[in-house]
C-alpha positions in Angstrom: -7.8 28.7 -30.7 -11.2 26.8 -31.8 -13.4 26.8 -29.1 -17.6 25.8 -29.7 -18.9 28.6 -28.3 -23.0 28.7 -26.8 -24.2 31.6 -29.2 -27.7 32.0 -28.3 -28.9 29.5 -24.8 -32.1 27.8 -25.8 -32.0 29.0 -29.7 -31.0 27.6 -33.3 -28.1 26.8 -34.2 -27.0 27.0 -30.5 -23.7 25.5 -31.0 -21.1 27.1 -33.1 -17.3 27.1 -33.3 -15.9 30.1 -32.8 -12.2 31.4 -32.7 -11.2 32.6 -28.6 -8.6 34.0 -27.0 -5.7 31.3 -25.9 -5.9 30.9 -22.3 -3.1 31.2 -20.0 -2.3 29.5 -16.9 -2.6 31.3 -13.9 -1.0 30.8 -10.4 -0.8 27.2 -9.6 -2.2 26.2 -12.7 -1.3 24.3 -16.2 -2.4 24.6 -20.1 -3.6 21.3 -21.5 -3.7 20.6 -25.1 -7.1 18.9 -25.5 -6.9 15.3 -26.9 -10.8 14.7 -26.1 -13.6 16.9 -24.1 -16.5 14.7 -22.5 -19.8 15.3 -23.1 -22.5 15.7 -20.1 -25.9 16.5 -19.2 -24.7 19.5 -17.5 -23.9 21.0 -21.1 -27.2 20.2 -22.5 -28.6 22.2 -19.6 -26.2 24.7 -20.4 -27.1 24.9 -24.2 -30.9 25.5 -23.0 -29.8 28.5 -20.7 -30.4 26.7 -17.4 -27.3 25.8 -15.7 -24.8 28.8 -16.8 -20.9 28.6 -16.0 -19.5 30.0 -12.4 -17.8 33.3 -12.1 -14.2 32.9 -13.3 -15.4 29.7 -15.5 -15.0 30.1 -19.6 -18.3 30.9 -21.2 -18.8 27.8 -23.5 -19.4 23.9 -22.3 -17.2 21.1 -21.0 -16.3 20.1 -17.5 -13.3 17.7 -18.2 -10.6 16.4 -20.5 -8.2 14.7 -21.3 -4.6 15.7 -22.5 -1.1 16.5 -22.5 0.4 20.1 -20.4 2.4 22.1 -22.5 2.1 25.4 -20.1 2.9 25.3 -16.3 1.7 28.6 -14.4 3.4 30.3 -11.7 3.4 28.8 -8.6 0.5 29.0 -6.4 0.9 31.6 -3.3 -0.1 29.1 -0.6 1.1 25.3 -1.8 -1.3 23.1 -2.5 1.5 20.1 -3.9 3.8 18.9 -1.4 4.3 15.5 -3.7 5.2 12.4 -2.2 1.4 11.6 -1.4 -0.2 9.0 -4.0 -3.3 11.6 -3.5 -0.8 15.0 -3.9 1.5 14.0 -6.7 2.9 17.5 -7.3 2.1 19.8 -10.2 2.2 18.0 -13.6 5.4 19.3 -16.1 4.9 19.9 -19.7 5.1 16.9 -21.4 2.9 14.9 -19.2 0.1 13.2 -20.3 -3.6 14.1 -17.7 -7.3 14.2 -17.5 -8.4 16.5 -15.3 -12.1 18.2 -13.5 -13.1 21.7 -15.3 -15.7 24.2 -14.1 -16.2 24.9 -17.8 -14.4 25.3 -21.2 -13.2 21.6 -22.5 -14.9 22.2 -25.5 -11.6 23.6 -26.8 -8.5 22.8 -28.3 -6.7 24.0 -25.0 -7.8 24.6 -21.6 -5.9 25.8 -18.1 -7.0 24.2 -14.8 -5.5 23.9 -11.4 -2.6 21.3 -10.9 -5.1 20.0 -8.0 -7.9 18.7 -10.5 -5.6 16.8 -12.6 -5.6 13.1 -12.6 -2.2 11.5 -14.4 -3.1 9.2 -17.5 -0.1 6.6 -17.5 0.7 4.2 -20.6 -2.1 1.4 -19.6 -5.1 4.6 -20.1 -6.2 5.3 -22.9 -5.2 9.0 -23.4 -8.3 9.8 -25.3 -11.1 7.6 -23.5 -9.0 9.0 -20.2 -11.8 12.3 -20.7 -14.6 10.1 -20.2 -13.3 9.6 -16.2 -13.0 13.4 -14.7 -16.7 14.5 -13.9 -18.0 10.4 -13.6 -15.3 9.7 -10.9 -15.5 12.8 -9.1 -19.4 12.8 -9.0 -20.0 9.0 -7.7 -16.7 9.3 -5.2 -18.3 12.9 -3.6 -21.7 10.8 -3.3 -20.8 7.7 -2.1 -18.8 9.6 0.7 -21.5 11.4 1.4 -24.0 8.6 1.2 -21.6 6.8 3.9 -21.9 4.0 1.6 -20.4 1.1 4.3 -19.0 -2.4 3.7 -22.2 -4.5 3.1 -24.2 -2.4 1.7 -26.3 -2.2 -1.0 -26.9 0.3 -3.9 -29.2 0.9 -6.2 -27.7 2.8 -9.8 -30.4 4.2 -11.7 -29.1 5.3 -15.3 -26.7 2.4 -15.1 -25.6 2.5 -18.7 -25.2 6.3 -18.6 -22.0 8.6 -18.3 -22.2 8.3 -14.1 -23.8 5.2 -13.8 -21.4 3.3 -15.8 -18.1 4.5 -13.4 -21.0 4.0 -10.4 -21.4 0.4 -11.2 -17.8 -0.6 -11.9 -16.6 1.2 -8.4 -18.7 0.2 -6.6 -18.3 -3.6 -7.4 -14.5 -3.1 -7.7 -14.9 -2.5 -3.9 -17.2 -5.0 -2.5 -20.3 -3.9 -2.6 -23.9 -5.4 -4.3 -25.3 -3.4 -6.9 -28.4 -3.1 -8.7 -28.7 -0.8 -11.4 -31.4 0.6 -14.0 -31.1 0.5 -18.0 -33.4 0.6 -20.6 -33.7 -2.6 -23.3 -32.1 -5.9 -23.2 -28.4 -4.7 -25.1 -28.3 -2.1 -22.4 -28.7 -4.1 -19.6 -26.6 -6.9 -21.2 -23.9 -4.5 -21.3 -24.6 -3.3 -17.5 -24.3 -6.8 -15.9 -20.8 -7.3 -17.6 -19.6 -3.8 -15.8 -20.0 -5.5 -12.3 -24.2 -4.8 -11.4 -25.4 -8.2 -9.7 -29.1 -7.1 -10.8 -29.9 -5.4 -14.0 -33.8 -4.3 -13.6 -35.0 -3.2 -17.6 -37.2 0.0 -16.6 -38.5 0.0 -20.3 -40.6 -3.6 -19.6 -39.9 -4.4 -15.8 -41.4 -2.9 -12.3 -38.4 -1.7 -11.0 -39.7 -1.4 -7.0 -41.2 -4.8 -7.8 -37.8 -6.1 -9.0 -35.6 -4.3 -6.2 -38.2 -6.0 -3.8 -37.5 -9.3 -5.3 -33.7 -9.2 -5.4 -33.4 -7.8 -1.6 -36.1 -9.9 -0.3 -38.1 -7.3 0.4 -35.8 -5.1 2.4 -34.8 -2.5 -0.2 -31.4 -0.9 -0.7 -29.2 1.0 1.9 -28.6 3.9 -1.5 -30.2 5.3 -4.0 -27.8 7.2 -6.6 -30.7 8.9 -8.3 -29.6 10.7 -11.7 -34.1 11.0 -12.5 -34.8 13.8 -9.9 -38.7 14.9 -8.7 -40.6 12.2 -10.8 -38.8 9.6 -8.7 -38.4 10.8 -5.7 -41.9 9.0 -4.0 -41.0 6.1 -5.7 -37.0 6.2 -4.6 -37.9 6.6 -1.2 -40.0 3.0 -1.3 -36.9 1.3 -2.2 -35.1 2.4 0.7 -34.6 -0.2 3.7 -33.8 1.1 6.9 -31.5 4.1 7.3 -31.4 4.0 3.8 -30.0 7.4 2.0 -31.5 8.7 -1.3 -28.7 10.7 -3.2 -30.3 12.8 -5.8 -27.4 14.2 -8.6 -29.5 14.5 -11.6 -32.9 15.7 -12.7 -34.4 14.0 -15.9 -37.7 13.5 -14.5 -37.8 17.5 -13.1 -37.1 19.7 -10.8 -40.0 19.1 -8.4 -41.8 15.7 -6.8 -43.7 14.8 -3.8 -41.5 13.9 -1.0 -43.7 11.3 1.4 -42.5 12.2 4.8 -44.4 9.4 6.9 -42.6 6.5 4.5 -39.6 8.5 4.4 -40.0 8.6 8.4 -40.8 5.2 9.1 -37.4 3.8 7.3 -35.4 6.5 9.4 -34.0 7.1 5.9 -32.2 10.6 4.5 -31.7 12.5 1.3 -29.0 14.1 0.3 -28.3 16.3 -2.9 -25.3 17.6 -4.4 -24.0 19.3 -7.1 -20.1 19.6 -8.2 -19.7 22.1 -10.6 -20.3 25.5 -8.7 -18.6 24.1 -5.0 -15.6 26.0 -3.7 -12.3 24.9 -5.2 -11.5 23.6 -2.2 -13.4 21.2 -2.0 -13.2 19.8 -5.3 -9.4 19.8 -4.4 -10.3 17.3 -1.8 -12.5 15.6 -3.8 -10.1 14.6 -6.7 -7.3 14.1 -3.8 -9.9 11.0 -2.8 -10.6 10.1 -6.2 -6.2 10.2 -7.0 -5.6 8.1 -3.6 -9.2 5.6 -3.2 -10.5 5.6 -7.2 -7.4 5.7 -9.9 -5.8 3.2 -8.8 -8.9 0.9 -9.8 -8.3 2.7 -13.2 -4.9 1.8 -13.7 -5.5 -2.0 -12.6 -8.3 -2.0 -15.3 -10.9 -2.7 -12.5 -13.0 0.4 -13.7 -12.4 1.5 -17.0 -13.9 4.7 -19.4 -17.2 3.2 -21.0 -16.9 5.2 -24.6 -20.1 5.0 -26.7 -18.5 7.5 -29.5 -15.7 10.1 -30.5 -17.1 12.8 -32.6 -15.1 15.8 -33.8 -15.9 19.2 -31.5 -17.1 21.1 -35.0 -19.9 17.9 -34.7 -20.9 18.9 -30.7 -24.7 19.5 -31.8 -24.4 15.9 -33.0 -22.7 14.7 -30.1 -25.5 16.7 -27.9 -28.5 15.5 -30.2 -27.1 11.7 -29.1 -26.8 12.3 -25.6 -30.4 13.9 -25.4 -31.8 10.7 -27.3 -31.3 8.5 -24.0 -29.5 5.9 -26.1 -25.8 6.3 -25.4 -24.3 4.0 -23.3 -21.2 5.9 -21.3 -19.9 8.5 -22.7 -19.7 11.0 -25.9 -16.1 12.3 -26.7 -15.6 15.6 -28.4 -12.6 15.4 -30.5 -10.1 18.6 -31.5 
């Protein structure tokens, strides 16, 4: 099968397709034929040599897809799919039509996963766009939990009109919450408010602490969902109110800042960082179980939706990379077989 293959991390012509072995599913798995691979910041890093695949994990890019199965593997020596549960819906049969959450590899024309990371696409999904939802969902669902995000509370979305941000926003309104979120120019943030944010602050002309001030009346935000990393992290903490968790998942400003203790003190406030590729299957099991029983169904009612800036064909993923890297999509790039 095609595959686009990282032939050199951090060289010319980085990018290549490349003929690979056809996988097979494994115990407990299935074999997707690819109808579209998202495109993330995590495969950039990749590309540059910094963020390399787990053990087990194919070599080139892509943490999740959309498709139809047309292998099931063996079953799985301890069973993870009882069925019956909206969050367990059993092992998906060939012939059925899923996205699902990949360590690595969706820049393929097939990929195998476990039946647990599999999300079903039903008629009123897309089934391309469908691969813009995997990573997104399972990212903001993780953090939000972990944030304790409560009824009531207010979040702050920086990135607003990126891959994350855009599933951030809509979830979060879809269930109740008052959001503020970060985008840069006017058609961004235009495009922002009409996902759900009450407050669209334009980071490209605005102060955004003097903006978050404004629209909380000076209390700040109960959570940060930071996607900028160490060049924010003084300035995240000062939008915190009290109790207030910072929840740092990205790092376009770095890898290092200056963390101000006292301020961070005196608000009683937290941080908390995550990652989802490299955790323990386990967990991401549990993690797309949430996102199948607390997050899909606000897909398939059309309350959150895949926010697709382009599909360009997976030959084209130096293209679709050199787009992500220029700051101006808005949701996602989809790599097309």
């Amino acid at each position: 099968m095609r595959a686009v293959v990282v032939s050199s991390p951090g060289g010319p012509d980085v990018l290549r397709a490349s003929q690979v072995p056809d996988p097979v599913p494994g115990p407990g798995e299935v074999l997707i034929e690819v109808a579209a691979a998202g495109v993330n910041r995590a495969d950039l890093l990749q590309r540059a040599g910094h963020y390399p695949p787990p053990p087990g994990a194919p070599a080139w890019p892509g943490l999740e897809v959309s498709g139809v199965v047309v292998g099931v593997g063996p079953p799985a020596t301890a069973v993870t799919h009882a069925g019956g549960d909206p969050a367990d819906p059993g092992t998906p049969q060939v012939g059925d039509r899923v996205a699902a959450l990949l360590a690595g590899g969706g820049y393929a024309e097939r990929v195998t996963v476990n039946a647990s990371l599999t999300l079903p696409v039903h008629p009123v999904l897309d089934p391309v766009d469908a691969a813009a939802l995997p990573e997104a969902l399972a990212t903001v669902w993780s953090n939000l939990c972990a944030a304790r995000l409560e009824p009531g509370e207010t979040l702050l979305v920086h990135g607003g009109s990126g891959g994350v941000g855009s599933v951030a926003v809509q979830l979060t309104h879809a269930r109740g919450h008052r959001v503020l979120a970060t985008a840069g120019g006017p058609e961004r943030c235009a495009r922002v408010r009409e996902l759900g944010a009450d407050v669209v602050v334009d980071h490209r002309s605005q102060d955004v602490a003097a903006a978050v001030r404004e629209a909380t009346g000076g209390r700040g935000v109960d959570v940060v969902l930071d996607v900028l990393g160490g060049g924010a992290l003084r300035s995240n903490v000062e939008l915190l109110a009290e109790g207030g968790r910072l929840v740092v998942i990205g790092l376009q400003q770095g890898r290092r800042g200056e963390l101000d203790l006292p301020a961070l003190m005196a608000r009683r406030g937290s941080v908390i960082a995550t990652t989802l590729r490299d955790r323990p299957a386990a967990q991401k099991a549990a993690i797309m179980a949430g996102v199948r029983e607390h997050v899909w169904p606000l897909v398939l009612d059309g309350r959150v939706r895949p926010v697709v800036h382009a599909r360009v064909p997976l030959a084209d993923a130096p293209l679709a990379h050199a787009m992500l890297a220029s700051g101006e999509v808005l949701g996602k790039v989809l790599l097309i077989p």
